[in-house]
N, C-alpha and C positions, 0 to 999 in steps of 0.2 A: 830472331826472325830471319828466313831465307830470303834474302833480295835478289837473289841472281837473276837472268835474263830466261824469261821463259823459253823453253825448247821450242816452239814453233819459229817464234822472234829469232832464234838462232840459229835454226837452219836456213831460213828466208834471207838470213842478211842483213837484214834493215836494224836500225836501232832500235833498242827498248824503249818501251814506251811507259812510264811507268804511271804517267796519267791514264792511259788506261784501263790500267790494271786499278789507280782508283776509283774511276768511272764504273766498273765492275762494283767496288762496293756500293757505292751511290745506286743501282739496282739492284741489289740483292735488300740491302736496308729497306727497299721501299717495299720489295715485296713480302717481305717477311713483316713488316708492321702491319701493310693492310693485311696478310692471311693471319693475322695475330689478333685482327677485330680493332683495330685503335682506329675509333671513329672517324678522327677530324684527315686521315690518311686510308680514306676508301678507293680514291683513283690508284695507291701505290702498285695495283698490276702493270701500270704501265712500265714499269722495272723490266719487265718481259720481252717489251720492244725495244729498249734500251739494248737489251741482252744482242736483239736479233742486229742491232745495228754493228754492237761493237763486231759479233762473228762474222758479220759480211765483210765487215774493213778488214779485218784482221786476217779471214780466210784468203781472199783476192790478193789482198797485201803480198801475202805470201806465195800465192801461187803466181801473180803478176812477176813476181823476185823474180822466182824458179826460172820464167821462161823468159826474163832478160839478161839471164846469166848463162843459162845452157841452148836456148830456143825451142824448150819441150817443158813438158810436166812429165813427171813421173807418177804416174795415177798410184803403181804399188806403193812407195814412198807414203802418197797422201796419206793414201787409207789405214794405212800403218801407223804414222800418227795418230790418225784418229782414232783406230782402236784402242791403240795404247793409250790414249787420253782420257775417252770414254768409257768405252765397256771394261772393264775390270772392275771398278768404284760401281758401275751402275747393277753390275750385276752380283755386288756385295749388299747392294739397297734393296734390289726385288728380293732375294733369297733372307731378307732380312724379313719383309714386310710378310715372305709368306709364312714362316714360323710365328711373326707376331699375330697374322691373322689367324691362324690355324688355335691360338690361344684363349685370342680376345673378341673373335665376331662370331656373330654363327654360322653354321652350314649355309646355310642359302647365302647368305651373305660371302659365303667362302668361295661358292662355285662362280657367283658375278667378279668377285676380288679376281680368282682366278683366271678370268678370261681377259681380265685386265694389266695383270702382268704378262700374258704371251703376248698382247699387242704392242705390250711397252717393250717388253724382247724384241720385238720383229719392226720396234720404231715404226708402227704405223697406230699408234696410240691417240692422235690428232684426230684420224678418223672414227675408231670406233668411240671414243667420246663424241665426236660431232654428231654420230646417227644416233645417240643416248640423247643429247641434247633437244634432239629434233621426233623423238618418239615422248608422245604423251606420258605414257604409262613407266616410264624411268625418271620422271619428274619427283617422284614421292621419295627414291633412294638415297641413301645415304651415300656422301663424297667417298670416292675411292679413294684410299692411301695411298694410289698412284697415278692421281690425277693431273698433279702436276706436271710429269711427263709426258704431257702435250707438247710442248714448246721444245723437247728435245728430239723430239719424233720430225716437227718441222724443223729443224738445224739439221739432223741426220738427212733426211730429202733433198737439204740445197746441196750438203755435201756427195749427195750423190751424183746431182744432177750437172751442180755450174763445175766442179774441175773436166770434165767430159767436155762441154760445153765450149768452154774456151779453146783447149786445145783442137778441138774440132773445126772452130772457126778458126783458130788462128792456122792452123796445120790448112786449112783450103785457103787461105788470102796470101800463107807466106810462098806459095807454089807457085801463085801467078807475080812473086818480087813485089806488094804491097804494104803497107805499113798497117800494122794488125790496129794498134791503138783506133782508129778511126771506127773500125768493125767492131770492138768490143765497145765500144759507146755505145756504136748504133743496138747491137745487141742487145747492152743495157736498157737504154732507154724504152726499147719495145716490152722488156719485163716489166718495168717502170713502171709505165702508162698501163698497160696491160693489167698487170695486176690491181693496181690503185683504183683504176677505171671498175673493174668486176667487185675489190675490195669494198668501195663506195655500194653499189648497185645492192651484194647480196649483204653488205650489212642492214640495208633500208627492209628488205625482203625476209630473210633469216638471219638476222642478229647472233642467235644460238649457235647456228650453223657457220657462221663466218667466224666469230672466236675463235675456231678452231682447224680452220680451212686455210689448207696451205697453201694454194690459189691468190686468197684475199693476203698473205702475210706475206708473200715473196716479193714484193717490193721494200719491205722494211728491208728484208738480208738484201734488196739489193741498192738500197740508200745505202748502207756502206757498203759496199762492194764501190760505188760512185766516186766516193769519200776515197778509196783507195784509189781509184784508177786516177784522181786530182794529181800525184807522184805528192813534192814540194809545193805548196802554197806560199807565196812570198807575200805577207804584208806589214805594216809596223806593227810595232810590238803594242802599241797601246790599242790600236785595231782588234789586234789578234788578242789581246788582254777582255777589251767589249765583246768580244765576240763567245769568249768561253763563257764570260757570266750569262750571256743572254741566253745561251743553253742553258745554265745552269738553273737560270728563272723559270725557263719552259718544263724543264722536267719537274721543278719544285711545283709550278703551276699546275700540271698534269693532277699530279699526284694528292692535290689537296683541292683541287675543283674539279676531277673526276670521281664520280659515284657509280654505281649499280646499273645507276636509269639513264648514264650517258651511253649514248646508240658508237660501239664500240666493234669492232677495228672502226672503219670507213675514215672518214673525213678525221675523226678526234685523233686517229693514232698520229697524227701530222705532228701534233702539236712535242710528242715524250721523241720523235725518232729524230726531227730536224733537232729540235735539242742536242738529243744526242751526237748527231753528225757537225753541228756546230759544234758541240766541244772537240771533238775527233780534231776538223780543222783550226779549232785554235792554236792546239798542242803541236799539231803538225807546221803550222806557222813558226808557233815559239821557237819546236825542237831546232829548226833550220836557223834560229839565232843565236850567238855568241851564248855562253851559259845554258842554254836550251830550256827547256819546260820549268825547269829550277833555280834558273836567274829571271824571270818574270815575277815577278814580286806582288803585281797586282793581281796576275792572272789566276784563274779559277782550276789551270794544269799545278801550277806549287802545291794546291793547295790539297788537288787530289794525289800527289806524289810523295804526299807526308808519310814517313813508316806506318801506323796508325789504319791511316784508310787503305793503303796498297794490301797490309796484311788481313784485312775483311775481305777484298777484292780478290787475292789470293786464295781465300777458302770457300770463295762464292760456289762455285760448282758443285761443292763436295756440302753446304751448307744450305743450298737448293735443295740438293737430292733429297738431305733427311729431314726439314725443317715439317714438310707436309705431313709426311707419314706419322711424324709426331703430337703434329695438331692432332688428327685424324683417329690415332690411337686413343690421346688424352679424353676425346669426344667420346670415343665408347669406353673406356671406363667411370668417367663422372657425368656425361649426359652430354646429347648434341645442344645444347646451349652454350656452349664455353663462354665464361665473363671474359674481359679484357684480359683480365690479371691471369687466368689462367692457359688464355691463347700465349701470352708473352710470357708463359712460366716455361711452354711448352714448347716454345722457338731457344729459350734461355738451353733449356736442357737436349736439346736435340745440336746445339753448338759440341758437344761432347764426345758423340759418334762422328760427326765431323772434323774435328780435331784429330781425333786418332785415327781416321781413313784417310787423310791428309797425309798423317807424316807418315803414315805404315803401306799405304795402297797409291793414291793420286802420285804423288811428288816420285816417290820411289821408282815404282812404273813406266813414268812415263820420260825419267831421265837415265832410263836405263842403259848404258852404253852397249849392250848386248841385243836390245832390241832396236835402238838407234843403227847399228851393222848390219844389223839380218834382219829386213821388212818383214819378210815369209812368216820368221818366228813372232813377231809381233801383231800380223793378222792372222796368223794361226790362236794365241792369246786370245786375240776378239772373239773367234768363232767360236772356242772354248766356252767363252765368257759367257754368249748370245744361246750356248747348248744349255747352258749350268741354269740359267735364267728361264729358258725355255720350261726345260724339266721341273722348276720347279713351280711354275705355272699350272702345267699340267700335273703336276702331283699333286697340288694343293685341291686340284676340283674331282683326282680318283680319292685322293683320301678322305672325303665326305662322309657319314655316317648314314648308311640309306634308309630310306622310311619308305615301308612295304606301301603299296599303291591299294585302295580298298577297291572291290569289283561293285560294279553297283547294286546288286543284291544286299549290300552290307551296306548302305549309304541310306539313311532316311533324313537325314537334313532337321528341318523346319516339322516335318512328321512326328520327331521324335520329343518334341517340347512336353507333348503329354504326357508322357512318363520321368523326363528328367525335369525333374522338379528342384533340381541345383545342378550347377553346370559339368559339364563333361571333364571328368579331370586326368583321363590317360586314354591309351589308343594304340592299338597295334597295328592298326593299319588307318589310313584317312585316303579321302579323294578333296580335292587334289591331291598330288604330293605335293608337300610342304616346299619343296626345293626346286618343283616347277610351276608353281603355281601362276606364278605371272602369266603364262602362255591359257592360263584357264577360261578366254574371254566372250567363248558362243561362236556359232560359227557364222553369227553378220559380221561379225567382225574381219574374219581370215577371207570371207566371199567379199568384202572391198565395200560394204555398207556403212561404214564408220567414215566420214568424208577425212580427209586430214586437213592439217593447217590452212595451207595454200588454197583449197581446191572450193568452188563457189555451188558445187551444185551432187545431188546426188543421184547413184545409179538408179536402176529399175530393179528395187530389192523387193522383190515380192514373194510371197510366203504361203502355204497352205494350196489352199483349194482356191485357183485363180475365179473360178466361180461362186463361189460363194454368197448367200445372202447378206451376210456381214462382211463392213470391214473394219477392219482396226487398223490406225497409225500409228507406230510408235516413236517419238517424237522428242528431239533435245541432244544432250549431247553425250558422254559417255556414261554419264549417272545415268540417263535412258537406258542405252546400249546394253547396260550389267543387265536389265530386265525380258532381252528378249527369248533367255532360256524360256522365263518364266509366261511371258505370253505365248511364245510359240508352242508351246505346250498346249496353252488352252485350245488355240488355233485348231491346233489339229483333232482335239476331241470336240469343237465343235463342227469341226468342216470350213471355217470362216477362211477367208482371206486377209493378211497382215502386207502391211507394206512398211517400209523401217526408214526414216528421215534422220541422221542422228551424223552430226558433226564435230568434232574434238573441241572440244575448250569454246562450244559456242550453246549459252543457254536458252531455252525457248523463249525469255520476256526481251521486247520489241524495246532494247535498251542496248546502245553500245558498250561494248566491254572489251577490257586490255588481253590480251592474249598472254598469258603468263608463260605458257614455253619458247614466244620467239618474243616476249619482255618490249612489245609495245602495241600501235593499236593496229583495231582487228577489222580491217574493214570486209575482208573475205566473209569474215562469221552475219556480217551485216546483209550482204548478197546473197548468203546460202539462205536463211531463214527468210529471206523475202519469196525467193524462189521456190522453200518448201510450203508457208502460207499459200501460195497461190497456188502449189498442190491440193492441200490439204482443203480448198476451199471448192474444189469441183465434186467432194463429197456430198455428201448427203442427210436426210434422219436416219439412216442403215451403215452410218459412219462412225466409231467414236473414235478418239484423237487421243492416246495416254500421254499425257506430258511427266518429264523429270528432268533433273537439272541439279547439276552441284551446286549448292549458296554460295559459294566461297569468291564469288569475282569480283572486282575491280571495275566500278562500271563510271561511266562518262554524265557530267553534268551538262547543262544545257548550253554551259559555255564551251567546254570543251574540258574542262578542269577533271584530276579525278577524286571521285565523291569515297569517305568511308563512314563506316558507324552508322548512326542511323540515319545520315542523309542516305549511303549508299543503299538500306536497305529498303528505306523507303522508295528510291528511286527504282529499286529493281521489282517491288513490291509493283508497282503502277505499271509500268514495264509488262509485268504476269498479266494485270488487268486486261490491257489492250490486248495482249494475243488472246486470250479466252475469250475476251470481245469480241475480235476479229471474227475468229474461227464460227464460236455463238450463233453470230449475224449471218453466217454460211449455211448454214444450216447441221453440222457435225453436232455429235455430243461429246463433251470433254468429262477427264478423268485425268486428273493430277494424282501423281506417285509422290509421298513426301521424300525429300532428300533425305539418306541416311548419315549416321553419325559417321565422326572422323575417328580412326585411333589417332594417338599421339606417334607411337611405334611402328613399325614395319611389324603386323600382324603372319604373316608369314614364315619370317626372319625370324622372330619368338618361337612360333610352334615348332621350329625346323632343331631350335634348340634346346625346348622343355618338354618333349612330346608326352613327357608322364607326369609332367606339372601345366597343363594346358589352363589353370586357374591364371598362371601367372604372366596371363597371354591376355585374359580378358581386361576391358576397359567401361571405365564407369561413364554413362550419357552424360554428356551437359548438354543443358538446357540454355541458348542463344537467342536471344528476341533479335539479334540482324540478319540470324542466320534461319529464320523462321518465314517470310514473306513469302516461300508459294506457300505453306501452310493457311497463311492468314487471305492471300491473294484469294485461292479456292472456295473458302469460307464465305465470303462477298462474291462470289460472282455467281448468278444463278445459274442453276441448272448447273451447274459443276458438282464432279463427285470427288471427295480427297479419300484417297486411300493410302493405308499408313504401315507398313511390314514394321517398326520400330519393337513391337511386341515381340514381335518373331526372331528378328535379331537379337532384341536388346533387353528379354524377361527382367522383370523386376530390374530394370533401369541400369543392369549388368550388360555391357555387348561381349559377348560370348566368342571366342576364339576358333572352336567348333561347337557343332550341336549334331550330334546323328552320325558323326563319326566323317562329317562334310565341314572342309575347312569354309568359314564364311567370308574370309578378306584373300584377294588376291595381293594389296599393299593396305597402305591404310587407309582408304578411304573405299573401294570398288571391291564388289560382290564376288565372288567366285560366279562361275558360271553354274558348276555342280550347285552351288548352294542356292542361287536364283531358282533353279528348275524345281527344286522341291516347293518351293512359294505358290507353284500354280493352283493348288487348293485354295488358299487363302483369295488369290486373287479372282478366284470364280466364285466364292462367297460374295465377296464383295459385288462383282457385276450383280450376280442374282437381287442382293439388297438393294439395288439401284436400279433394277430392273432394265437392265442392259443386255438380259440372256434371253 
C-alpha cells in the first residue's frame, strides 16, 4: 500500500494528516452501506457531509499555507491541482457510464442519462437534479447513474468561489497594513450564519430542493474551512482523546438514527459535520503532541491512522465515483428492487474499477512531476477531460434511435379499440414520440393551470365559450390535469365554458396529505382546495364539477399520525365524501373520473425500446380495495356520476402501451395528452347517460 503524503498536503506545507485520510474512509463506508440498502444504516448519506467538511479543512488549510508563506495565492496553481485531482478519473467515470448506458437502458432513458452527464461535465449537476427533484412529473424516473455527482458539482463551486474569495479580501485589508486573519473570520462567519440560517428555512420549505442547493450546503465546506483557520489547537491529550470519540459517536449516531423521513440538510446536518470537525480538532490537538495522532493511544485519530482504514480513505474518491453507477446498472439488469445482498454485491464489484483507476489514473495523475512544474499543462488536462466528457454527453442523446412522430390523421387512440380486438404490437410511427413524451401534458399545463407545490391558489384558467350555458370544473390534481385534452374537447363541440382548478400532489378529498416530492406536510395543498371549494361553490345547477385524483397518498389522521392500508383508505374514502358533500349542498352537479391504473415500468421508457414488440410494454390491472375509495366514495354519495376510461385503457384487464398508434402513459402512472383527447367520445356518452347534455 502507498502511504506517502498526499500532494496537496505537500505542497501546503503542513503535516500529514493521516487521520484524515481515515476519516475519509469512515465516510465513504457509510455511504456505500446506506446506497447498498443495509437497513439498520439509512442516515449513512450523512458520509456526504463528512465529505464536505473534511474539503473545507483541507482546502483552506492549504491555501491559508500558501498565503503565510508567499502572501498571495496562486489561483493557476490551485486549479491545476484541482484538475489534475479531479477531472481525468471523472471523466473516465462519465465516458464509462455512457457506453454502459448506450447498452443497458433505453432510448428515452439514454436522452434524460444524457443530459445528465453534461451537467456533471460542466459541475453544475447539484442543480439540474434539484429542479428534477422539485418537478412532479420526474418523481416516477429512475435514479440516474450519475446522481451521485451532486456533492462534487457543490465542492467544484466552493473551489471556485472561496480561493478568489480570500485572496480578495485579504489583497484589500493587507493594502491598508491590517492583520487578514480577523477579516477571514468575519468572512466566515457571515457564510456561516448565512448559509445555515437559509439551510434551516429552505429545508422546512423544499426539503427536495435544499438536498441539493449549494446555498443551504456552503456552510458545511465552511465548518471546515473554520477548523482550518483554528491553526494549532493546544489541549491535553486525554481532552483531545474525548473529544475525537465524541465525534466519532455523532457520526455513528447520524448514521444509524438518520432515515428518509429526517427533514435533512437544516438543523440534522449539525449533528454528522460538528462530528466531523471535532475529529478534525482532535487530531489536530494530538498532531501538535509529542508522538502525534499515533502515540495517543486512546484517541479515535490511531485508530483512523491504521493502514487498513487510511487505505479505504485513500480510494474514497475514485470508489464514490463508481460505487453508484454500479448499483444503478445492477437495477436495470435484475430489476429496480435490488435486495440487500445484491446492492452489496454491487458496491463489492464496483471496488474493482476503482482499484484499477486508482493505481493507473488517480495516484498517477495527480503526482505527476510534469504537471506539478507546468500548471498550464495540467489545466490544459482538465479542459481536455471536461471536452471528452462533454462529447460524450452529447453523443449519447444524438445517437438515439429516432421513432418517426405519427401526424394526427394517423392517430385514433381509444377510436380504434373496435377493431383491435388484441393489442397493438408494432408501429412505424406513434404520437407522442416515445422519447418526448414527458412534455405530452395539454396545454393547462404550459398556460400555468396546474398550481405547483408551494403555491395556495389558482389562476383564471378559463376555457371555451366565456358565455356559455354550461359550466364545467375540472378539479384535483394532476390525475385531473391528464383529462383536460379530453374535456376541453367536449367543451368546445358543445360551446360550454370550462374552468380548470388542479394543483400538484394535492387531491380533491377534504383530508390532509403528505406531499411526496418535498417528503413532508402539505399545508399549501390544504389552502388551495379550500380556496378552490369556495370557487367551485358560487356555481350553480348549470355547473358540473369532474373530480379525479391519484389514490396513492399518504394522508393524516386525526391525531396527526400518518394513516396507511385501510385506515388510509378509509380515511381518504370519507375525505371524498365531504367534498361531494360540500360541493352537493352548493348546488353543482358532480362527476368523479376513476383513477387510472399504475404501470410498474416507465411505460415510455419500454416503448422507446421495443417499438415492434409494444406487447411487452403492456401491463396487467390489479385490482386494490385501498386504492379504490373515490370509486366506492361516488357510489354513496347521491347524485354523483362515476365515470370509468379503465375499459379504454385497460380492454380485458390488459393496460395497453398504445392503442391507435397513440402512446397512452407519459411515465407510469399519467395519460398522454394525445391519448386523453381521443377519450372525448366516451366521456360525452357518459354525460348523455347522466343526463348532463
Amino acid at each position: 500500500m502507498n502511504s506517502g503524503k498526499h500532494p496537496d498536503e505537500a505542497e501546503s506545507g503542513r503535516r500529514f494528516r493521516p487521520d484524515i485520510e481515515g476519516l475519509r474512509a469512515v465516510a465513504i463506508v457509510a455511504v456505500l452501506l446506506c446506497h447498498a440498502g443495509v437497513p439498520f444504516l439509512a442516515g449513512g448519506y450523512v458520509g456526504v457531509d463528512v465529505f464536505f467538511v473534511i474539503s473545507g479543512f483541507l482546502i483552506t488549510r492549504l491555501l491559508v499555507g500558501e498565503l503565510d508563506r508567499s502572501g498571495t495565492i496562486s489561483l493557476r496553481g490551485f486549479y491545476a491541482r484541482r484538475a489534475k485531482r479531479l477531472l481525468p478519473l471523472s471523466a473516465v467515470l462519465l465516458a464509462t457510464v455512457g457506453v454502459l448506458s448506450m447498452i443497458l437502458l433505453s432510448p428515452l432513458r439514454n436522452t434524460e442519462v444524457a443530459g445528465d452527464i453534461v451537467s456533471s461535465a460542466l459541475y453544475v449537476a447539484n442543480w439540474h437534479f434539484a429542479a428534477q427533484s422539485v418537478d412532479y412529473f420526474a418523481q416516477g424516473l429512475e435514479p440516474s447513474p450519475v446522481l451521485h455527482l451532486w456533492s462534487l458539482a457543490i465542492e467544484e463551486q466552493f473551489y471556485l468561489v472561496w480561493p478568489g474569495l480570500i485572496l480578495a479580501t485579504t489583497w484589500f485589508w493587507r493594502r491598508r497594513g491590517r492583520s487578514v486573519r480577523p477579516v477571514l473570520w468575519a468572512v466566515l462567519a457571515l457564510i456561516l450564519a448565512g448559509s445555515l440560517i437559509y439551510g434551516v428555512i429552505i429545508t422546512d420549505e423544499k426539503p427536495a430542493f435544499a438536498y441539493f442547493d449549494t446555498f443551504a450546503r456552503a456552510w458545511e465546506l465552511g465548518l471546515g474551512a473554520a477548523v482550518a483557520l483554528l491553526a494549532a489547537v493546544k489541549m491535553p491529550r486525554l481532552a483531545a482523546a474525548a473529544l475525537g470519540w465524541a465525534g466519532v459517536a455523532a457520526i455513528v449516531y447520524a448514521c444509524f438514527a438518520f432515515t428518509g423521513e429526517t427533514s435533512f440538510p437544516g438543523t440534522a446536518a449539525l449533528v454528522p459535520t460538528l462530528g466531523a470537525a471535532a475529529l478534525i480538532l482532535s487530531g489536530s490537538a494530538l498532531a501538535a503532541t509529542a508522538g502525534g495522532v499515533r502515540g495517543a493511544r486512546l484517541g479515535a485519530a490511531r485508530v483512523l491512522s491504521l493502514s487498513p482504514v487510511r487505505y479505504v480513505g485513500r480510494i474514497s474518491y475514485s470508489w464514490y465515483l463508481w460505487h453508484w453507477p454500479a448499483i444503478v446498472f445492477a437495477a436495470a439488469i435484475w430489476g429496480p428492487r435490488l435486495s440487500v445482498a445484491a446492492g452489496l454485491a454491487a458496491v463489492a464489484v464496483s471496488w474493482i474499477p476503482t482499484q484499477i483507476t486508482h493505481l493507473l489514473i488517480e495516484d498517477p495523475v495527480r503526482r505527476a512531476p510534469s504537471l506539478a512544474r507546468l500548471p498550464n499543462r495540467a489545466i490544459a488536462l482538465g479542459l481536455a477531460c471536461t471536452a471528452v466528457a462533454l462529447g460524450v454527453g452529447i453523443g449519447l442523446g444524438a445517437a438515439q434511435q429516432t421513432v418517426r412522430t405519427a401526424p394526427l390523421s394517423e392517430v385514433r387512440g381509444a377510436a380504434a379499440l373496435a377493431e383491435e380486438a388484441t393489442p397493438q404490437e408494432t408501429a412505424v410511427a406513434l404520437r407522442p414520440n416515445p422519447l418526448k413524451a414527458r412534455a405530452d401534458r395539454g396545454s393547462s399545463y404550459y398556460e400555468g393551470c396546474m398550481v405547483g407545490i408551494p403555491g395556495t391558489n389558482s389562476n383564471k384558467c378559463l376555457y371555451g365559450n366565456p358565455h356559455g350555458e354550461r359550466t364545467l370544473i375540472l378539479f384535483g390534481d394532476s390525475h385531473a390535469m391528464q383529462y383536460f385534452p379530453t374535456v376541453d374537447e367536449m367543451v368546445k363541440r358543445w360551446g360550454w365554458r370550462l374552468v380548470v382548478l388542479t394543483k400538484a400532489e394535492c387531491p380533491p378529498e377534504e383530508l390532509e396529505v403528505r406531499s411526496m416530492v418535498e417528503d413532508r406536510g402539505y399545508s399549501q395543498c390544504d389552502e388551495w382546495r379550500q380556496d378552490a371549494l369556495e370557487r367551485i361553490e358560487t356555481g350553480d345547477e348549470n355547473t358540473t364539477v369532474i373530480m379525479s385524483g391519484d389514490t396513492e397518498y399518504t394522508p393524516y389522521g386525526p391525531n396527526g399520525e400518518e394513516l396507511s392500508g385501510d385506515a388510509a383508505a378509509e380515511a381518504m374514502e370519507a375525505g371524498y365524501l365531504r367534498t361531494l358533500a360540500r360541493i352537493r349542498s352548493a348546488g353543482p352537479r358532480t362527476v368523479v373520473i376513476r383513477d387510472n391504473p399504475t404501470s410498474t415500468a416507465d411505460v415510455p421508457s419500454c416503448v422507446s425500446e421495443d417499438i415492434q414488440h409494444l406487447s411487452r410494454c403492456a401491463f396487467r390491472r390489479h385490482r386494490e380495495w385501498d386504492r379504490e375509495y373515490d370509486v366506492r366514495a361516488a357510489e354513496r354519495s347521491p347524485e354523483t356520476h362515476l365515470v370509468s376510461f379503465i375499459a379504454d385503457i385497460c380492454p380485458g384487464e390488459v393496460c395497453r402501451a398504445v392503442i391507435g398508434n397513440a402512446l397512452t402513459y407519459r411515465d407510469k402512472d399519467h395519460l398522454t395528452a394525445t391519448f386523453a383527447r381521443t377519450l372525448e367520445p366516451m366521456l360525452e356518452t357518459d354525460f348523455r347517460e347522466a343526463g348532463l347534455l
